[in-house]
C-alpha positions in Angstrom: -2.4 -17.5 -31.2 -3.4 -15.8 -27.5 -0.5 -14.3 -25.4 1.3 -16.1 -23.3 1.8 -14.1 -20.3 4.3 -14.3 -17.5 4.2 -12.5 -13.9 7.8 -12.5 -12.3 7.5 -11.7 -8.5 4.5 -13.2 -6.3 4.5 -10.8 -3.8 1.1 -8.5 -3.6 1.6 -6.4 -6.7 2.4 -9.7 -8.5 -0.2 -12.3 -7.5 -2.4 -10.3 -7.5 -1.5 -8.9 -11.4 -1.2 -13.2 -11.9 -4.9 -13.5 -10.9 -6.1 -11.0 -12.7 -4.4 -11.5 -15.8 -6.4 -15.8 -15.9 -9.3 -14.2 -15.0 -9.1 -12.0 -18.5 -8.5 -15.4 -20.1 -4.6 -15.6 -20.4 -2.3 -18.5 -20.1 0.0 -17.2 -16.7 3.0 -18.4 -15.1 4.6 -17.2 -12.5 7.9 -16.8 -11.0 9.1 -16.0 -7.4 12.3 -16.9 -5.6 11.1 -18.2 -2.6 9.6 -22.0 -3.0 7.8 -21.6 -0.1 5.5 -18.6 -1.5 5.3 -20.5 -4.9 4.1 -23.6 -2.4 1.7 -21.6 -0.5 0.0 -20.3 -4.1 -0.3 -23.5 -5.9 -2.5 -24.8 -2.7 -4.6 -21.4 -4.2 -3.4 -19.2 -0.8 -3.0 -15.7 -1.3 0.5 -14.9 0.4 -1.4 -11.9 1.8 -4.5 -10.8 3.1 -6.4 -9.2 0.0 -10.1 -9.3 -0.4 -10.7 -11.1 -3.3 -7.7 -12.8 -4.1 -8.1 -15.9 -2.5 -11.1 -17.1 -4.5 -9.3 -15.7 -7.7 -6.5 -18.5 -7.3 -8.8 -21.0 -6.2 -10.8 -20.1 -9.6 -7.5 -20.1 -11.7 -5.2 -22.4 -10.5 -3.7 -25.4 -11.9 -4.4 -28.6 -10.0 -7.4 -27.2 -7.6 -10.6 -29.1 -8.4 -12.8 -27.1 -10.7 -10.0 -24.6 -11.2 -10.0 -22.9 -15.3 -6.3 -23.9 -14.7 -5.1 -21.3 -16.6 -2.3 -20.0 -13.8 0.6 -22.1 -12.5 3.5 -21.2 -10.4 7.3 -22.1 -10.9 11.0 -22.0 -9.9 12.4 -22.2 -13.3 13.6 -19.1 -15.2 14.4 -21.0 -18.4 10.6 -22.0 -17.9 9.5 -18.3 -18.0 11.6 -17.7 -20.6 10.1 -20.2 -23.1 6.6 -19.6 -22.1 6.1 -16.4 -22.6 5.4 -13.4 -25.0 5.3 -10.7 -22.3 6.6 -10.8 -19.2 5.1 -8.4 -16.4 8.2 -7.5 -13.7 6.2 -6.8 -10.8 9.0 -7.2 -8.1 9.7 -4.9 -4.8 11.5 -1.4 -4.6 12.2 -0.8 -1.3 13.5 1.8 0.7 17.6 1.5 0.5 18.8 1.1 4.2 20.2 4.3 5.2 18.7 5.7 2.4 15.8 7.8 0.7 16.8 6.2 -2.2 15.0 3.5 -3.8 16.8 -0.6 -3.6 16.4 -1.6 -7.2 18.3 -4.8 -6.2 15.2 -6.9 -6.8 14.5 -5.6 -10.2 17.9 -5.8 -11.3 18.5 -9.2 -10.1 15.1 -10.3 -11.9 16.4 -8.8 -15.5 19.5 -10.5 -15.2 17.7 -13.4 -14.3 15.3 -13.1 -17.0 17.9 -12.0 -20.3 19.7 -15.1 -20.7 15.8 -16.9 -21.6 14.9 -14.6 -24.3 15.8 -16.3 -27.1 13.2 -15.0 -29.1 10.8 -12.0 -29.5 9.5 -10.5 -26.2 7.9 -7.6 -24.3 9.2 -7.8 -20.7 7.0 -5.1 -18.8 8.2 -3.2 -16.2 5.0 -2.9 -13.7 7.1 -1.9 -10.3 7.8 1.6 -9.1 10.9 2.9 -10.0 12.9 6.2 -10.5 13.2 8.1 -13.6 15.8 6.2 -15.5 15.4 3.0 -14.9 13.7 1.9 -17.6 16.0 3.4 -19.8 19.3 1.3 -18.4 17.1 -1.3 -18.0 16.1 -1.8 -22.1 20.0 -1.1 -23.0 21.0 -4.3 -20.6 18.1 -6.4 -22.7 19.0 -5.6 -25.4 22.8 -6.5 -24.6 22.1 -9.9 -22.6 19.2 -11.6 -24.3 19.9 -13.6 -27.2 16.9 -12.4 -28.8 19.1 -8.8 -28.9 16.8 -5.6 -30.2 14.0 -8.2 -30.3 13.7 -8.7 -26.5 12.0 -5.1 -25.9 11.3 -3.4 -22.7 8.1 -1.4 -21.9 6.9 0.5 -18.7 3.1 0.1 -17.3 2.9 1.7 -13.5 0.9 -0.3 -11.2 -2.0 1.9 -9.3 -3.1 -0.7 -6.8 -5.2 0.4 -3.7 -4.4 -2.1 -0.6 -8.1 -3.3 -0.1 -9.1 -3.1 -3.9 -6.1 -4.6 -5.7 -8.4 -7.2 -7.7 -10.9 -4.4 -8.9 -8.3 -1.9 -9.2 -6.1 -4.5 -11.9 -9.4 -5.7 -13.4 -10.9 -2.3 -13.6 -8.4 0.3 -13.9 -9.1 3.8 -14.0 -6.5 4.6 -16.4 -3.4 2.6 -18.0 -0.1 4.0 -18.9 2.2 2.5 -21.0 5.6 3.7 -21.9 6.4 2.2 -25.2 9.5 2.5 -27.6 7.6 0.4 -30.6 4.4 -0.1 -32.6 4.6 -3.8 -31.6 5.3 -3.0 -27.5 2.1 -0.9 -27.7 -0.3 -3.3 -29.7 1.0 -6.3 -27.4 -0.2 -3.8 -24.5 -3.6 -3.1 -26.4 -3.9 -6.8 -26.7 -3.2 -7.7 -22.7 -5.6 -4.7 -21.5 -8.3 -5.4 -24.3 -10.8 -6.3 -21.9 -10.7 -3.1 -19.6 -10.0 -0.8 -22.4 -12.9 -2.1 -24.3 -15.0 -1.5 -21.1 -13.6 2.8 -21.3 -10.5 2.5 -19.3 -8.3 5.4 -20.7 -5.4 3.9 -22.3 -2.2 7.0 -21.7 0.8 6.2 -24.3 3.8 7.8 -23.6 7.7 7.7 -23.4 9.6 5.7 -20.9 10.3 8.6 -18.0 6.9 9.8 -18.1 5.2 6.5 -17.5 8.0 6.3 -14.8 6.9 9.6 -13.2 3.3 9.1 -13.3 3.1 6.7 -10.1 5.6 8.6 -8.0 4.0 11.7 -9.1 0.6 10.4 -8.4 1.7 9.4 -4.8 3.3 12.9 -4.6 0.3 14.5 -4.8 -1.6 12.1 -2.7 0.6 12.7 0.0 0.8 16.2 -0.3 -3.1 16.1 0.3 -2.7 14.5 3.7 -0.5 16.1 4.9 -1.8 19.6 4.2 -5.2 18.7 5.7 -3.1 17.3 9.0 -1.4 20.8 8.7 -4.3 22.3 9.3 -5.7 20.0 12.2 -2.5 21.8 13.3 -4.1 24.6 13.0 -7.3 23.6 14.2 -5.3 22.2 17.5 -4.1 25.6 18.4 -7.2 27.4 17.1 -9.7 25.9 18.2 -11.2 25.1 15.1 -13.0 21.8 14.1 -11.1 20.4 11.1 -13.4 17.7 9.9 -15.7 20.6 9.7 -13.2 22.9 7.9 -12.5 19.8 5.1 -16.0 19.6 4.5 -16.6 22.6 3.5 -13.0 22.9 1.0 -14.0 19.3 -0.3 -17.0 21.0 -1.8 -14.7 23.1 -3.8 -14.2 20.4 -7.0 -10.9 22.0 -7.8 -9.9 20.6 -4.2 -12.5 17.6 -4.0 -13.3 15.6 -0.8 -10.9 12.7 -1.1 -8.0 12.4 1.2 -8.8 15.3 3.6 -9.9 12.8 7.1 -7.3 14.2 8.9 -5.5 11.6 11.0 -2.2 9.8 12.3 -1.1 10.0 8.7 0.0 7.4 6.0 2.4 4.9 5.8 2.4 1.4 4.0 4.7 0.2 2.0 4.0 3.0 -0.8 3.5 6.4 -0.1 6.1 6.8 2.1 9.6 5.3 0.7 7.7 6.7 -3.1 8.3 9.9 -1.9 11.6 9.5 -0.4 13.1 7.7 -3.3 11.3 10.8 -5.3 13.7 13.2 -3.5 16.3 11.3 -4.0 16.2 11.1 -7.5 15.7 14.6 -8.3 19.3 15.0 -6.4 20.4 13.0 -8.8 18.9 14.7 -11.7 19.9 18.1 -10.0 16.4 18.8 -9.5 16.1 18.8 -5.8 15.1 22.4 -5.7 11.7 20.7 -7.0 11.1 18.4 -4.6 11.6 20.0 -1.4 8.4 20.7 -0.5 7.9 16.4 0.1 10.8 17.2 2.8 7.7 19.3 4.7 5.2 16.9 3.4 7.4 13.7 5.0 7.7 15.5 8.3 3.8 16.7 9.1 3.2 13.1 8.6 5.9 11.3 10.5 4.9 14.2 13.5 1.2 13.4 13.2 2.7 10.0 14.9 4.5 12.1 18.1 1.2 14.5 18.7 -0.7 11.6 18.9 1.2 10.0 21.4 1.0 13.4 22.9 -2.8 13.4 23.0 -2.7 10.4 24.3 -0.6 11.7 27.5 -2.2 14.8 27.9 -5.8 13.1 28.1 -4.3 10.7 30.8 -3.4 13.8 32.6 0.2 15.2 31.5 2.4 12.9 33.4 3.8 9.3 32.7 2.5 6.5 30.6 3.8 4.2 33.6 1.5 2.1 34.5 -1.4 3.2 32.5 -3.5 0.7 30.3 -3.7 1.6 26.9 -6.0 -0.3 24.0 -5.0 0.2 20.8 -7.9 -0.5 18.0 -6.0 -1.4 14.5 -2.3 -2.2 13.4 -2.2 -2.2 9.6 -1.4 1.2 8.3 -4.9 1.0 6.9 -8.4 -1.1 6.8 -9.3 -4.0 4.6 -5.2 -5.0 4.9 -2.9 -7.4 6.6 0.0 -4.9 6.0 1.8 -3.2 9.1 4.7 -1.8 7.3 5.4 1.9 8.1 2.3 1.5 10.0 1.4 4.7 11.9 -1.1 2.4 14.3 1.9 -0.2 15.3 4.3 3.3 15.8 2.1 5.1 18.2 1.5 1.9 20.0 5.1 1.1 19.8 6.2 4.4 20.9 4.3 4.5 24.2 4.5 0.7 25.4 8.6 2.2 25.0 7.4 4.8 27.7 5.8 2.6 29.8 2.7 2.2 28.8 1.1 -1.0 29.3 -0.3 -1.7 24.9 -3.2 -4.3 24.0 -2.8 -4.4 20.4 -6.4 -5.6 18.3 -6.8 -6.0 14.5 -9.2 -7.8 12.4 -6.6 -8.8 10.1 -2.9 -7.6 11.0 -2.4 -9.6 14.6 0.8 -12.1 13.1 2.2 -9.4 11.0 2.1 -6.8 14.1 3.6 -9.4 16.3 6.6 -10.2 14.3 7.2 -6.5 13.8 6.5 -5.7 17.8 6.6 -8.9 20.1 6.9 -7.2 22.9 3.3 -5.6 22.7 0.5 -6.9 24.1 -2.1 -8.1 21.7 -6.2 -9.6 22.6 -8.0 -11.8 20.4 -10.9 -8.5 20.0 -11.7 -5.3 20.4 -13.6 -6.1 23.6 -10.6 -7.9 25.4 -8.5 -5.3 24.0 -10.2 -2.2 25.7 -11.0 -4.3 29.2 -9.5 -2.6 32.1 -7.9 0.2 29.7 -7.6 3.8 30.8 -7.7 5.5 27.2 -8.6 3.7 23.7 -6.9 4.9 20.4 -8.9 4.0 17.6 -5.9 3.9 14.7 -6.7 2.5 11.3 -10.3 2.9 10.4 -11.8 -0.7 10.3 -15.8 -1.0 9.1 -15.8 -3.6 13.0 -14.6 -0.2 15.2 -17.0 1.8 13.6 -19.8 -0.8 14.2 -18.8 -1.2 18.0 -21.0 -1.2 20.8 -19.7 2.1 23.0 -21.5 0.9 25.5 -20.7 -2.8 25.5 -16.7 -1.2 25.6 -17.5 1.0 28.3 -18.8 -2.0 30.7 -15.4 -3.2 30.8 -12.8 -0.2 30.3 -11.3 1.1 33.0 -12.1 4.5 32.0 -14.7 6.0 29.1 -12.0 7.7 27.3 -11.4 7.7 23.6 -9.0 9.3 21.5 -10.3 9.2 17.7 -7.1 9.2 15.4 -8.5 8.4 12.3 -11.9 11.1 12.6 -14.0 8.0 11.7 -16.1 7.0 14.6 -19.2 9.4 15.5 -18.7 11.3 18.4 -22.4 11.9 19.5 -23.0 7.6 19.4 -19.4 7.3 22.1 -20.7 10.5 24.0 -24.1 9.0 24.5 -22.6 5.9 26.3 -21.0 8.3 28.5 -17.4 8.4 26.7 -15.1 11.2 26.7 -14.7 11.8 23.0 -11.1 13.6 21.4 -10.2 13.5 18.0 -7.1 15.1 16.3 -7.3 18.6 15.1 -11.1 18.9 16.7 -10.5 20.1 20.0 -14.3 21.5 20.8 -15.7 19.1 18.5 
């Protein structure tokens, strides 16, 4: 008999892991709590920009013409319960308000939704981001609540989704960890992930708070990588050094390698940085702060990479006061190929000088509602073009394919002034100097 699989949480990690799972041949059903998500999904929309996602549903949906079917939606928890064999807990962690700490309200509510259904055997997978710990409190409270008792197992699997490559990234994994208490749990697990373990995925079996710690400490190290390669654009700044020069040549070191070293405005999302800060938190908690403190240093270069931009973007319009100055701002998501503006660097540096006067046109290929719901009071154009007209300094911010393809000196017809300030190292400075732009980017001062 094939698994029966269940996805609880629609939100990206989860319909996108619903997708993915019918398009490796499983029965899915999902769950979410708000009927107007669950609504949107069962018309085959993706409640988020995702490349790939949308035709996934459309492919996999019940009730859309030509559809396999093999994915439906619901509001029913005694539903899930029944249908499944393992159910994937894919709901959010956020940030606690006032808080590094992580708000496992969501997951908890979810379990205690869930328990009560499991009347038989079942592997509920836990798939979101959590702290070290969790998993363990969270297998003694199944085993308590669900009928099923020791037979309603818990194991952990860490999600390693890239916004922009979700689909590929669940279809294809580079590696899957699984934090198993049981034979069965892990054969289940082998069973799910047959298809990309038979393609060479590595398969990483382990206890419950190492498969915990993998995904923080993952996002641990990739922020640590940002931030030291905006340390030294630090450096580069006072130096005058060119640091998209200087992490070229370290890149070519493999013990360093090339990733993550574009030195820039920094990361955000809705990952990286309440991961880390629910990191620190936890090793408080364990009494292990004393291990964690560099991500205290780590958290601050990026959140000041933010200020110096603003900075840059004063000192280019002469020193003095935004007032009255017109300022295009090219990207809002906190990175390309996404519709997500949360803890976006882009929407804080154009946030933080319309607050000083500044007079922000806000343009994004994708993130335009999501920006404006976060900062109404901005001013937003329908592209780049109408953006930059009559603007006295552009800040290209999130690194979109369309600002790297634009037409300097279409741009420079209608600006006010050829200026450009390059947070995000990613446009070429020779192409924007030949239209007669002045070119700055971030830690490249005589670039």
């Amino acid at each position: 008999m094939s698994l029966k699989i269940t996805v609880i949480g629609t939100g990206y990690l989860g319909a996108t892991h619903a997708a993915a799972m019918a398009e490796l041949g499983f029965e899915v059903l999902a769950i979410d709590v708000v009927k107007e998500k669950i609504e949107k999904l069962e018309r085959g929309e993706a409640p988020m920009y995702e490349p790939g996602l949308g035709d996934l549903l459309k492919r996999h949906v019940a009730g859309i013409e030509g559809s396999t079917g093999r994915l439906r939606f619901t509001l029913d928890w005694a539903e899930i319960g029944a249908f499944g064999d393992v159910h994937f807990l894919c709901v959010n962690t956020p940030q606690r308000h006032g808080e590094y700490a992580a708000d496992l309200t969501y997951v908890d509510a979810a379990v205690a939704s869930l328990a009560p259904h499991l009347s038989g055997p079942a592997l509920v997978v836990g798939k979101s981001t959590v702290p070290v710990g969790t998993a363990e409190r969270l297998a003694a409270y199944l085993a308590e609540h669900a009928p099923a008792g020791a037979d309603a197992e818990l194991a952990w699997n860490p999600e390693f989704l890239r916004e922009g490559f979700a689909v590929d990234d669940t279809l294809h994994p580079d590696r899957l960890v699984v934090g198993v208490r049981s034979e069965r749990a892990e054969k289940l697990l082998r069973e799910v992930y047959a298809t990309p373990v038979g393609e060479g995925t590595p398969f990483v079996v382990t206890d419950f708070p190492t498969a915990e710690l993998v995904k923080t400490s993952a996002n641990s190290f990739l922020a640590t990588k940002i931030s030291f390669i905006n340390a030294m654009a630090e450096m580069c700044e006072a130096s005058g050094g060119d640091v998209a020069k200087l992490a070229e040549a370290i890149g070519y070191d493999d013990r360093i390698g090339r990733k993550f070293l574009r030195a820039g405005i920094g990361f955000g999302g809705g990952c990286l940085p309440k991961d880390i800060r629910a990191f620190m938190a936890r090793a408080g908690e364990l009494g292990a702060d004393q291990a964690l403190t560099f991500l205290r240093e780590i958290d601050s270069i990026n959140m000041r990479q933010r200020g110096q931009m603003v900075e840059l973007a004063r000192q280019a319009l002469g020193g003095g006061s935004f007032l009255g100055r017109r300022v295009a701002v090219l990207g809002a998501t906190f990175k390309p190929d996404s519709d997500d503006v949360r803890d976006s660097p882009a929407l804080n540096v154009a946030g933080q000088i319309h607050l000083q006067g500044g007079q922000v046109t806000v343009y994004d290929p994708k993130g335009m509602d999501n920006a404006r719901r976060v900062f109404p009071t901005l001013g937003y154009a329908d592209s780049a073009l109408d953006a930059v007209r009559g603007a006295d300094v552009v800040l290209h911010l999130t690194e979109w394919r369309e600002f790297r393809e634009l037409d300097p000196a279409e741009l420079g017809a209608v600006a006010a002034s050829r200026l450009v300030l390059d947070g995000r190292n990613a446009l070429d400075p020779a192409v924007w100097r030949a239209a007669g732009w002045t070119y700055r980017a971030m830690g490249r001062p005589t670039a």
